[in-house]
N, C-alpha and C positions, 0 to 999 in steps of 0.2 A: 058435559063439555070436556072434552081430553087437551092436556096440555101441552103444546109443542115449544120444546125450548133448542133455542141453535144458538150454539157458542160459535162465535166467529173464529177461525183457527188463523192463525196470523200468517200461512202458509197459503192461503185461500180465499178469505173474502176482508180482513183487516189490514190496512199498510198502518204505518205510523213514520212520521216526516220530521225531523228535530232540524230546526233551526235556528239562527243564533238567537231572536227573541220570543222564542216558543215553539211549541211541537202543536202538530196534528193530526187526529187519527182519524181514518175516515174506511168505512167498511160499505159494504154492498149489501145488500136484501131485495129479495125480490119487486120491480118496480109497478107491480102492483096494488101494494099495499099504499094504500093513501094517503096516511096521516101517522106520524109514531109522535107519543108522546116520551121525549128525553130527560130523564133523572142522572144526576150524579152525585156521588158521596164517594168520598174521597177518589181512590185508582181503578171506580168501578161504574161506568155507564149502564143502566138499563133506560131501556129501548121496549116500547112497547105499542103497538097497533092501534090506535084507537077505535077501528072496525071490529076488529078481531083481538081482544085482550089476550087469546090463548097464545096470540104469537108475540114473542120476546126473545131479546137477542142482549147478552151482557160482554159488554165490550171490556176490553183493560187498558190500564191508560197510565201514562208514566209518570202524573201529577197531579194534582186537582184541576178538573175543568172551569176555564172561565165564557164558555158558550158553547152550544150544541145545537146542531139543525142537521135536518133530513130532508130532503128533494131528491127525486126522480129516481128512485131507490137507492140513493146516496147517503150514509149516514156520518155527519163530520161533528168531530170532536175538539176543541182548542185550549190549550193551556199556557201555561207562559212557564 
């Protein structure tokens, strides 16, 4: 199985939104992919396929996360 790894470039598929009670990062991947399973530890989201483990995408983030979800090839990140 060959591994594909896509760092999201913050120029291209990453925004990040800071507002007065928190920030949010939210990136794009392709809206195929069905389901990702979201980890974070400390300023570093991985993001991972559950169809397809080889596809993983590690997000950066300005804080520790306090929730993460993915829909419609949407992937959002929230902190405080």
């Amino acid at each position: 199985m060959a591994e594909h790894t896509l760092h999201a470039a913050p120029e291209q598929t990453q925004q990040t939104y800071q507002y007065d009670d928190g920030w949010v990062v939210a990136a794009t991947v392709d809206p195929l992919v069905g389901e990702m399973d979201i980890d974070t530890i400390d300023t570093t989201a991985i993001c991972v396929a559950t169809d397809d483990p080889a596809f993983h995408i590690e997000l950066t983030l300005p804080g520790p996360a306090t929730d993460a979800h993915y829909r419609n090839g949407i992937i959002t990140v929230e902190g405080l």
